[in-house]
DOFI-171243 format. One line per field, with one value per residue (C-alpha): residue number from 1; residue in one letter; x, y, z. Coordinates in steps of 0.05 Angstrom, whole numbers, plus 32768, in hexadecimal, padded with zeros to 4 digits. Each point is the difference from the previous one (the first is absolute). Layout:
<pts>
n (NUM;...)
res (A;...)
xx (X;...)
yy (Y;...)
zz (Z;...)
</pts>
This chain:
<pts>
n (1;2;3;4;5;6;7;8;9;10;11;12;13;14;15;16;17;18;19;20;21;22;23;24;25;26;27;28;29;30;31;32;33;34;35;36;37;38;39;40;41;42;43;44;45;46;47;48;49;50;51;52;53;54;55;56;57;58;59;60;61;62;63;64;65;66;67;68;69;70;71;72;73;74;75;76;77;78;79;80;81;82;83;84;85;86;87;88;89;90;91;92;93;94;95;96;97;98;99;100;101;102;103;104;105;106;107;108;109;110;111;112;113;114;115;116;117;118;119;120;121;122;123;124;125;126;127;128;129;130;131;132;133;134;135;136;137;138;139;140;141;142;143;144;145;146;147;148;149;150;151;152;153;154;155;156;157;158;159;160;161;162;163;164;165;166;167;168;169;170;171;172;173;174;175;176;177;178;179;180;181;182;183;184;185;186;187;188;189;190;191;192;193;194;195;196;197;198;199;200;201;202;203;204;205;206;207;208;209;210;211;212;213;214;215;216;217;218;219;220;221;222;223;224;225;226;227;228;229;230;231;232;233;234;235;236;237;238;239;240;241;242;243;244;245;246;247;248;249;250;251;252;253;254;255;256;257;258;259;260;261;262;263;264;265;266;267;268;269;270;271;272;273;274;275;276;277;278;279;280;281;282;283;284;285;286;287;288;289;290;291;292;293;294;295;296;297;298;299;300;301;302;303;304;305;306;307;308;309;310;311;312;313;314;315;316;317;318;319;320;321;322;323;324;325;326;327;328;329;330;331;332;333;334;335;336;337;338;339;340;341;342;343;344;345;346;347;348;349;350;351;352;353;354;355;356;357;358;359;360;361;362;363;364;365;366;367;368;369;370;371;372;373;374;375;376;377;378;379;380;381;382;383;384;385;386;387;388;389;390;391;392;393;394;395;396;397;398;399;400;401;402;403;404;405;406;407;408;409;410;411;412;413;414;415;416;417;418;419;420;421;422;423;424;425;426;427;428;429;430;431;432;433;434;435;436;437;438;439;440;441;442;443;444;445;446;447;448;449;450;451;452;453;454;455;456;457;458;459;460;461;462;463;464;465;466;467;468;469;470;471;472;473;474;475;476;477;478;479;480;481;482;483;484;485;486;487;488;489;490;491;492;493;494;495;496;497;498;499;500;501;502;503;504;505;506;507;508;509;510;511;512;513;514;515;516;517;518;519;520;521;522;523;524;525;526;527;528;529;530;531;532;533;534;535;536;537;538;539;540;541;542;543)
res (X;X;X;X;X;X;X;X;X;X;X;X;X;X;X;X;X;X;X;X;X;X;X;X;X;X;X;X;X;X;X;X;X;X;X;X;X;X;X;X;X;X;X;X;X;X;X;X;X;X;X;X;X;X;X;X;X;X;X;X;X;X;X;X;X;X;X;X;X;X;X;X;X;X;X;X;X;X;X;X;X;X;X;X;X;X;X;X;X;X;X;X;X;X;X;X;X;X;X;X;X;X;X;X;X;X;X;X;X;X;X;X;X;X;X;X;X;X;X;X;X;X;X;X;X;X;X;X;X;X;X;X;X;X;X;X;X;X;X;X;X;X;X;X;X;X;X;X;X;X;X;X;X;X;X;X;X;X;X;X;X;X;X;X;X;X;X;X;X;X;X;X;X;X;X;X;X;X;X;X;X;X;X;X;X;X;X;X;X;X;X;X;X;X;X;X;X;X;X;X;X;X;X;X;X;X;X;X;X;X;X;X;X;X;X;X;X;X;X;X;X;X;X;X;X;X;X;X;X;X;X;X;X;X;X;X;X;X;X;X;X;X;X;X;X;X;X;X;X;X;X;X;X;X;X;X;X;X;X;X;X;X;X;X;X;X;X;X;X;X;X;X;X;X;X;X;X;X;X;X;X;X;X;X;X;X;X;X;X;X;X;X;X;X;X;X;X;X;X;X;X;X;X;X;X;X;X;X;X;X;X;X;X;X;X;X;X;X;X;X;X;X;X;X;X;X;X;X;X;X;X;X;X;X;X;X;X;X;X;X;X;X;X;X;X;X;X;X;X;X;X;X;X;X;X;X;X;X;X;X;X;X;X;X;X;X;X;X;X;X;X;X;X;X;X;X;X;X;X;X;X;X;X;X;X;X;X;X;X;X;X;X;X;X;X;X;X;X;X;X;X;X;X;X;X;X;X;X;X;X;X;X;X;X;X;X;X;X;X;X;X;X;X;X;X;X;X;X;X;X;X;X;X;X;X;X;X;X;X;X;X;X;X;X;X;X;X;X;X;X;X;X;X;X;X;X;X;X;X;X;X;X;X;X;X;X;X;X;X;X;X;X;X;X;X;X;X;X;X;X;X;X;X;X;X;X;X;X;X;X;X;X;X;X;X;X;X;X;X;X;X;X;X;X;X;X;X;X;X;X;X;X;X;X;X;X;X;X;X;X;X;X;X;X;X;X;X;X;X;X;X;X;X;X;X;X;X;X;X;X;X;X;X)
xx (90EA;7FC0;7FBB;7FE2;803F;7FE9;7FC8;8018;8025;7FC6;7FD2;8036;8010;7FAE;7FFF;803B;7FDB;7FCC;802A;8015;7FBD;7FF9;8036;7FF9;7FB1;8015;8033;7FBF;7FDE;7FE9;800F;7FB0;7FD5;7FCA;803E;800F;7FB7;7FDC;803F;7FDE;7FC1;8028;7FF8;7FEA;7FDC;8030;8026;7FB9;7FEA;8047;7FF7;7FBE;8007;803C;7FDE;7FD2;8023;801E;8016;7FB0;8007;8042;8014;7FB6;7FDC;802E;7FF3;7FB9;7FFE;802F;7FCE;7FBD;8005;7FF3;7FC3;8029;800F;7FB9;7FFB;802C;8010;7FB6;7FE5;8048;8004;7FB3;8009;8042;7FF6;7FB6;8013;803D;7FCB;7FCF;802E;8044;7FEB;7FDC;8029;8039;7FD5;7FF7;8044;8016;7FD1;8003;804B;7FF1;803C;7FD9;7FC5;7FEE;8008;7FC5;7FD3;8007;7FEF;7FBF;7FEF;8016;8015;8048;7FF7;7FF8;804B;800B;7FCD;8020;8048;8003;7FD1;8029;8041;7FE1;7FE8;8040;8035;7FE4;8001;804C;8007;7FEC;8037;8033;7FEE;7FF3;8043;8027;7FDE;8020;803C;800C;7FE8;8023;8043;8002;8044;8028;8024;7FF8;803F;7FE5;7FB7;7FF6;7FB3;7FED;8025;802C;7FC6;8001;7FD0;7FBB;801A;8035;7FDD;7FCB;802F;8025;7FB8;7FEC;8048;7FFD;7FB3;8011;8040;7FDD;7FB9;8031;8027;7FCA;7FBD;7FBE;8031;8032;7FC9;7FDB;8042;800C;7FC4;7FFF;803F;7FE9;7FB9;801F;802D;7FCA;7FD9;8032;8027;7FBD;7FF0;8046;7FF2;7FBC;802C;8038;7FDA;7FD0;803B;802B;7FB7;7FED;7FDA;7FBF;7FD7;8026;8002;7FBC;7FF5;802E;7FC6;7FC7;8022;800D;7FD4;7FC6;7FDC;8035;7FEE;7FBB;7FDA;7FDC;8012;7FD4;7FF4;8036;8034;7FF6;8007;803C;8023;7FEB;801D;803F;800A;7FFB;8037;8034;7FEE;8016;8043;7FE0;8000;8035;7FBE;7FDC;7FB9;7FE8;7FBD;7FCA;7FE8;7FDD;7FE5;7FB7;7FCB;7FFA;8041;8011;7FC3;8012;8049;7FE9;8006;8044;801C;7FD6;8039;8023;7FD4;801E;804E;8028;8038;7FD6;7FDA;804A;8011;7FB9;8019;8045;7FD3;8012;7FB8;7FC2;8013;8035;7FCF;7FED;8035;7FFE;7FB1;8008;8044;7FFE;7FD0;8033;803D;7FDE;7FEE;804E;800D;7FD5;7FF5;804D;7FFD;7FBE;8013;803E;7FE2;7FC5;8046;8023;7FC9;8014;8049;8035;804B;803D;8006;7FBE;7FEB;7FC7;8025;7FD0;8014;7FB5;7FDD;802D;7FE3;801C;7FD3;802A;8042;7FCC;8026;8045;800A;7FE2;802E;803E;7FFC;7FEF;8023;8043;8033;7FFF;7FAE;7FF1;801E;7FD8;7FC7;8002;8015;7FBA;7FE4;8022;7FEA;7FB2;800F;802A;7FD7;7FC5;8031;801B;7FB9;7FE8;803A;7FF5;7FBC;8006;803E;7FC6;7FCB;802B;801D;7FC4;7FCF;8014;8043;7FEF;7FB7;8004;8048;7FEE;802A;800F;8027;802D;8023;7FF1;804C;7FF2;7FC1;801B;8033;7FCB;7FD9;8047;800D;7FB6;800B;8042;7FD9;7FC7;8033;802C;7FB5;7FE7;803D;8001;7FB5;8010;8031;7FCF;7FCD;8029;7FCB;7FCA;7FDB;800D;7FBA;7FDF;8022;7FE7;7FBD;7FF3;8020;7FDD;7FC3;800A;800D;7FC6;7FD5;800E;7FF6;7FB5;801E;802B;7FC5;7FD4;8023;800A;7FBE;7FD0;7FF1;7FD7;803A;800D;8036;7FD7;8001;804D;800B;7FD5;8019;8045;7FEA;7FD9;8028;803C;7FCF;7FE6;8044;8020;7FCB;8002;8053;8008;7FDA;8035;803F;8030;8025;7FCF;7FE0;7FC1;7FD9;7FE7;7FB7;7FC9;7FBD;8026;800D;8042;7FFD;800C;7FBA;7FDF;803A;7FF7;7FB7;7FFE;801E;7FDF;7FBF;801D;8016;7FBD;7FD3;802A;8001;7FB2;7FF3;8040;7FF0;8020;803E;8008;7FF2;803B;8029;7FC7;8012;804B;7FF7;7FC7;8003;8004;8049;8015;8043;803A;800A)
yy (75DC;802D;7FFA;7FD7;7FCA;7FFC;7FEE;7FD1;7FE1;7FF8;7FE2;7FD0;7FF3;7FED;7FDA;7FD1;7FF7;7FE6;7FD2;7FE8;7FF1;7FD0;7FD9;7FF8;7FEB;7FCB;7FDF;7FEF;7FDE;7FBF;7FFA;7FF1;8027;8002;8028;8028;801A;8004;7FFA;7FB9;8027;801A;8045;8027;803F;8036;7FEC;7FEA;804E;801D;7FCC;8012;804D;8007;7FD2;803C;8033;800E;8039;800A;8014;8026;801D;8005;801F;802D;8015;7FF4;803D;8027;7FFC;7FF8;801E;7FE6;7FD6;7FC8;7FE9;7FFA;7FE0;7FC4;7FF9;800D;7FC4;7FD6;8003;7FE3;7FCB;7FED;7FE5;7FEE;7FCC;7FDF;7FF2;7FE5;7FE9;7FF1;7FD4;7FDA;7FF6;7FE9;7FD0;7FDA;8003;7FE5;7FC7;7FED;801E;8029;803D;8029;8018;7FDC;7FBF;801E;8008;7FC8;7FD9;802A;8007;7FB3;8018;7FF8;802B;803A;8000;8013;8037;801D;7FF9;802F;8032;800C;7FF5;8041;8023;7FF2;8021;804A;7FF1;7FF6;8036;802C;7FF8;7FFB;8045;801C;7FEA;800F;8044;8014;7FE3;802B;803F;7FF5;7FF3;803F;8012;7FC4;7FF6;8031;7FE4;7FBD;8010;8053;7FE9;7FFC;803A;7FC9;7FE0;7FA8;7FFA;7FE6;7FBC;7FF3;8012;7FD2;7FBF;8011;7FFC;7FBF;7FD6;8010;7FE5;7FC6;7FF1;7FFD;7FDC;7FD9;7FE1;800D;7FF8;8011;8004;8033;8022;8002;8014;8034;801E;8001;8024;8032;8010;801A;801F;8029;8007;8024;8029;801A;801E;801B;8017;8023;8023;8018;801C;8021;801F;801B;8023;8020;7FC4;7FE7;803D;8031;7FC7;7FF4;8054;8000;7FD4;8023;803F;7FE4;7FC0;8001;7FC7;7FD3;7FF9;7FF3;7FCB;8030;803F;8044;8047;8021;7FC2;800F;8051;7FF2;7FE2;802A;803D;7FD9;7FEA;804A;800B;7FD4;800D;804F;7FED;800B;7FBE;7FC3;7FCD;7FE6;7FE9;7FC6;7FFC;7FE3;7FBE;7FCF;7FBC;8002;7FD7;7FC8;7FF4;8005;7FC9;7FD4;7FFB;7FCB;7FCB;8008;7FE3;7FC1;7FEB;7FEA;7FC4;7FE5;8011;7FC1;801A;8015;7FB3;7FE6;8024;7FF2;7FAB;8017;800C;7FCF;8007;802A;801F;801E;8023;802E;8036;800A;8018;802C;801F;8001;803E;802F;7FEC;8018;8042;8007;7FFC;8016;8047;8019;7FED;8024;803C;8002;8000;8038;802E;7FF8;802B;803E;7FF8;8028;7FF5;8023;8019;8027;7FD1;7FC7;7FBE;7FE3;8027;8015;7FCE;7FCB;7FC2;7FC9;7FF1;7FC5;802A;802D;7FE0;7FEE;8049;8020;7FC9;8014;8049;8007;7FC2;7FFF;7FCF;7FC0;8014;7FFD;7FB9;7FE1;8028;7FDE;7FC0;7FFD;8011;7FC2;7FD9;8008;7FF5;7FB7;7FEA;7FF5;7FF3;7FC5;7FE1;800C;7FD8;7FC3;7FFB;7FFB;7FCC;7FDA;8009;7FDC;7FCF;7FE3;800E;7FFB;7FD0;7FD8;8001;7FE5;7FDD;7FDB;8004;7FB8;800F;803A;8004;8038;8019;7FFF;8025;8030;800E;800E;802A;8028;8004;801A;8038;8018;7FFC;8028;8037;800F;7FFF;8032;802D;8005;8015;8037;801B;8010;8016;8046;8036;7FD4;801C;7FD1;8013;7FE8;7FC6;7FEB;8014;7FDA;7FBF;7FFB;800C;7FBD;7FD4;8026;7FE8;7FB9;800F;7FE8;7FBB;7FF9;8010;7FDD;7FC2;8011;8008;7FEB;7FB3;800C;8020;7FD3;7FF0;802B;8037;8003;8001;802C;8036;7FFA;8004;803E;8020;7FF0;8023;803E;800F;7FFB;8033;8039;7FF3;8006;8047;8017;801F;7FF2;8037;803B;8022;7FF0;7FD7;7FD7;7FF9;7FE8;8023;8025;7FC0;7FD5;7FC6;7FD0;8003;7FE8;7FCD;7FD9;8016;7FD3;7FC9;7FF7;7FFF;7FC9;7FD8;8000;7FFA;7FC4;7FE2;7FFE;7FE3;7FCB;7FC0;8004;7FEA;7FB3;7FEE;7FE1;804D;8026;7FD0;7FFC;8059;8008;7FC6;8007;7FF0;802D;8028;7FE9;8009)
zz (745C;7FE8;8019;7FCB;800A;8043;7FF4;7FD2;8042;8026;7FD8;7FE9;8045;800C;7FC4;8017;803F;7FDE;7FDB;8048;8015;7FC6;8009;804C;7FF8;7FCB;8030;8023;7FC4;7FFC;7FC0;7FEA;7FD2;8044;8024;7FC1;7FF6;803E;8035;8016;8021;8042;7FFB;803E;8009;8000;7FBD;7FE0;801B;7FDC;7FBF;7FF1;800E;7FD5;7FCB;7FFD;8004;7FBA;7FD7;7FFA;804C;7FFF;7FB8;7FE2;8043;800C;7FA8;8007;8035;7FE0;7FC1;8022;8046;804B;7FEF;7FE4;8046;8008;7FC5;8011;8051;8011;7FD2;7FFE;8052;8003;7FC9;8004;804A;7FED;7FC7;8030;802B;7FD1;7FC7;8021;803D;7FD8;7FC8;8034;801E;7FBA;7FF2;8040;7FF5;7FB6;7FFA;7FCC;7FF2;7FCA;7FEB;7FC8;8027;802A;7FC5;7FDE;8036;801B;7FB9;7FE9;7FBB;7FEA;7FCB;8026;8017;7FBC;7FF4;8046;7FF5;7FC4;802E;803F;7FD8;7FD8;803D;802D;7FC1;8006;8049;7FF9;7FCA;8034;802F;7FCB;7FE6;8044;8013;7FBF;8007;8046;7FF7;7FC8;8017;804A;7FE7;7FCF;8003;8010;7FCA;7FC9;7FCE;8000;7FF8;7FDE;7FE6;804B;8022;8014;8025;7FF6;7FC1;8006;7FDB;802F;8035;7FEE;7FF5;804F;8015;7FDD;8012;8047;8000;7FD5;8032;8041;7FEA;7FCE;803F;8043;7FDA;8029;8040;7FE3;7FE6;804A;801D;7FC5;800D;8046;7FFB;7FCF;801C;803F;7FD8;7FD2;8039;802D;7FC6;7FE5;803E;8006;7FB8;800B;8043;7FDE;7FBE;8026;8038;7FC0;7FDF;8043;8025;7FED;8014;7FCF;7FC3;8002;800A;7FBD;7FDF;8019;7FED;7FB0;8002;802B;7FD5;800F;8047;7FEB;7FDC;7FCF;7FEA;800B;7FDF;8032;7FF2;7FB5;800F;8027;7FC8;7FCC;8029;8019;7FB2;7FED;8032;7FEB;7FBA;800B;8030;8041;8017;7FFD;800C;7FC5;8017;7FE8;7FDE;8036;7FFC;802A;8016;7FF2;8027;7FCF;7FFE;8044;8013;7FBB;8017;803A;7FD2;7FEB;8051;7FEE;7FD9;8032;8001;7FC4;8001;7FF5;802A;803E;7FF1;800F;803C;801D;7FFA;802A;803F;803A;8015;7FF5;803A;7FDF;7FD9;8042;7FFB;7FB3;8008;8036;7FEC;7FB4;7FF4;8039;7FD5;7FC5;8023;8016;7FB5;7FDA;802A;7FF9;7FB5;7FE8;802D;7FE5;7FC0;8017;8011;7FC3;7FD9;801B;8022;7FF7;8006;8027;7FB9;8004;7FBE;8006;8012;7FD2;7FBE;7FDA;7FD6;801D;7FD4;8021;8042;800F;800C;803B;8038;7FEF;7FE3;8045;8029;7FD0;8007;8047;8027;8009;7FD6;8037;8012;7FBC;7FF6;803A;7FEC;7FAF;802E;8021;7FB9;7FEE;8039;7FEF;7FB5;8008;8038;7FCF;7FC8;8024;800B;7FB8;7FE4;803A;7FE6;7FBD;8006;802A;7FCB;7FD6;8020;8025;7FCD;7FBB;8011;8033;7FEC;7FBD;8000;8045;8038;8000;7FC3;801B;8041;8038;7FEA;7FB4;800C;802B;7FCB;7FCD;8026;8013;7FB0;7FF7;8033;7FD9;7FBE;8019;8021;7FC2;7FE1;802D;7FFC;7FB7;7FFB;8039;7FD3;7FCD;8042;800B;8010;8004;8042;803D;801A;7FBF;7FF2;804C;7FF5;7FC0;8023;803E;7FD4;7FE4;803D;8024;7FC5;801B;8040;7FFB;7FE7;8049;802C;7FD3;8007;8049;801B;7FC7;8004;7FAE;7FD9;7FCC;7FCD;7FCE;802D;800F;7FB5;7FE7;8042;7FE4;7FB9;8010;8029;7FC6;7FC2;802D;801B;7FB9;7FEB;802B;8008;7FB1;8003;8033;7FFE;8038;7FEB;7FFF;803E;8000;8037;7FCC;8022;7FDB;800B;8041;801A;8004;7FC9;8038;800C;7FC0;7FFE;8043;7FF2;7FC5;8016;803F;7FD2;7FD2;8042;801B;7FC4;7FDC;8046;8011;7FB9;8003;8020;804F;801E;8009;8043;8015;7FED;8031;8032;7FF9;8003;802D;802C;804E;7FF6;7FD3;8020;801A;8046)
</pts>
């Protein structure tokens, strides 16, 4: 058996545990679509902590940080854990508890039950539904390249008579499909419940093996202290946000010197994370506010209690994964091999191959499996969640909604919503095939710009007692045109930051709809009466 076929083993051997966890959480069902979607509201805090972490944690965090550093340097842990560990926790507390405690009350199990109630327009459900459904797909798309991506690159060498375009390596389609059944089998038969046990299972999983990553990598280039000497030597800028003269002499003189044969490191050209950026990106964690799938695991809380351990603990779980990935990342610049050649070969295109070609050249056969294992783990655990949601989304809001519950069973809509979520995987698979190469990084960027351009819509709802109908629509309606603008003059493909006036575009999105919301909203007639008492009476949250 070579190294890549044991790989092979052990991730097939995770992904059948997995399986296993599905089937064993929907012994427990109760059969309702209240069970299916929000596990009947008994969650506690430790899985809530693990759901909501994994939720997440995507191929954003793993794949595309570790990319993102590889192309842009240290700074990009800055860039994300230092606003993502503040706002993250910040909008549980201010969005999620609430948002529970109006569930709980009025029973609601998605967003878009929220709104049109605060908002009393039934209309809106359909202005939202084609939104998040929109939003949540490149989520998804994310993963399923992500995923594809290491698999491939891991398991180079497996089987090289069965598959000679990859090196023998399980192609990027098939790779993709494994990925998407084993999802679809565990939500398919455990719903919210398999999916909290799933990704209970797999956060600790990602958690532990990326630290066991980040140990081993950085034991087999020297340790830490002579990786990140490597960089300073070849790449100083890339342990700083900004570049400098000297970081710009170095790598003219270091270029000259592979150039002539005298050295086996290319340098690559500085870059850097300037100010604007760096301050702009704070809106881009604020999308968390409006993620269906976090919405859904909020409503699994036993009680708002529950809620304790995923403020304080969230923002150190993101340091214990992000760090390892990004430095991992910072290293591969300027590492070199047993061979004496750079393990990542120069003007390596593909960012989103960074880690699984450093954990397939340095890790031995059975590390490297668990190590693309916990890759896995952060990928499906938001994977799983995506898919709940929009099953939910539909059932509740367009099926139940308009065809009345009275006129289908809790079974029959359960069934539907089940058919929905195999519909919108074998959807989401094909348009990852035609994804390839599309930066991981990117693609997140541009998505959480979106739902953090409704973000002002869920704390204006929230905490606002004057928003009005008017207001909600013309936020989304905004926040739809401006988006659509700046994301058509992009290219997901190309390198670029994409900024707008130095600034990220997330800023004159959520910028412009916040306007709309609050302009439309003082000139709009105000709530009824009865809807500012029934949201900001003294008995509001469930207890």
């Amino acid at each position: 058996m070579n190294a890549g076929q044991i790989c092979c083993l052990v991730i097939g051997v995770y992904m059948v545990m997995l399986i296993g966890i599905g089937l064993l959480s929907g012994r427990l069902s109760r059969g309702t679509t209240a069970d299916y979607f929000v596990a009947s509201r008994g969650i506690g805090p430790f899985l809530l902590l693990m759901s909501l972490f994994g939720t997440t944690m995507t191929s954003f965090a793993i794949i595309g940080s570790s990319g993102e550093a590889f192309k842009s340097g240290i700074g990009v842990y800055g860039l994300m854990v230092s606003w993502s560990g503040i706002f993250h926790s910040f909008c549980f507390f201010l969005i999620g508890i609430k948002l529970w405690g109006y569930g709980k009350r009025f029973g609601y199990q998605t967003q878009i039950q929220f709104f049109r109630d605060r908002f009393v327009s039934d209309k809106l459900g359909l202005l939202l539904f084609p939104a998040l459904i929109g939003l949540v797909t490149p989520y998804i798309l994310m993963g399923i390249v992500g995923g594809a991506t290491a698999i491939e690159k891991i398991t180079v060498g497996a089987f090289p008579q069965v598959f000679e375009a990859t090196a023998g390596g399980i192609p990027y389609g098939l790779g993709g499909a494994i990925m998407c059944v084993v999802v679809l089998i565990y939500i398919f038969f455990g719903g919210v419940r398999g999916a909290t046990w799933a990704n209970a299972a797999q956060t600790v999983i990602f958690v532990v093996l990326g630290i066991v990553t980040f140990v081993f990598i950085s034991n087999k280039l020297g340790g830490p202290v002579a990786a990140t000497r490597q960089v300073v030597a070849y790449n100083p800028s890339y342990l700083k946000l900004a570049a400098t003269e000297d970081d710009h002499r170095v790598y003219e003189e270091k270029l000259a010197a592979y150039n002539a044969g005298a050295s086996a490191i290319k340098p690559r050209e500085p870059d850097e994370i300037t100010p604007l950026r760096f301050i702009t990106y704070i809106f881009i964690p604020f999308s968390v506010a409006m993620f269906p799938h976090l919405f859904q695991h909020w409503l699994t809380a036993r009680n708002a209690k529950s809620f304790r351990l995923s403020i304080v603990a969230h923002p150190l779980l993101m340091m214990l994964t992000w760090l390892p990935c990004v430095l991992i990342g910072v290293w591969a610049t300027s590492a070199l091999g047993p061979d004496g050649k750079m393990l990542i070969p120069p003007d390596f295109a593909d960012q989103n191959a960074v880690l699984p070609v450093m954990v397939r050249k340095l890790a031995p056969p059975v590390m490297g499996g668990l190590l693309t294992a916990g890759v896995l783990a952060a990928i499906m655990s938001s994977l799983d969640s995506q898919f709940l949601c929009l099953g939910s989304i539909f059932t509740n809001d367009i099926v139940g909604h308009y065809i009345g519950h009275d006129n289908l069973s809790d079974r029959q809509r359960l069934f539907i919503g089940r058919i929905f979520i195999v519909a919108i995987v074998a959807a989401c698979y094909i348009l990852a095939l035609y994804s390839r190469g599309t930066s991981v990084f990117a693609l997140g960027t541009w998505c959480f710009t979106g739902f953090a351009a409704l973000a002002p819509l869920v704390f204006g709802a929230l905490y606002w007692k004057r928003v009005t109908k008017a207001g909600a629509y013309a936020c989304i309606l905004t926040a739809a045109a401006v988006g659509m603008y700046f994301f058509m003059r992009s290219d997901l493909q190309s390198k670029g930051d994409h900024l707008v006036a130095g600034m990220m575009p997330v800023t004159f999105v959520i910028g412009a709809s916040t306007t709309a919301l609050v302009l439309v909203s003082l000139v709009t007639p105000r709530p009824p009466d009865a809807t500012i008492e029934r949201f900001f009476g003294k008995v509001v949250h469930a207890r």
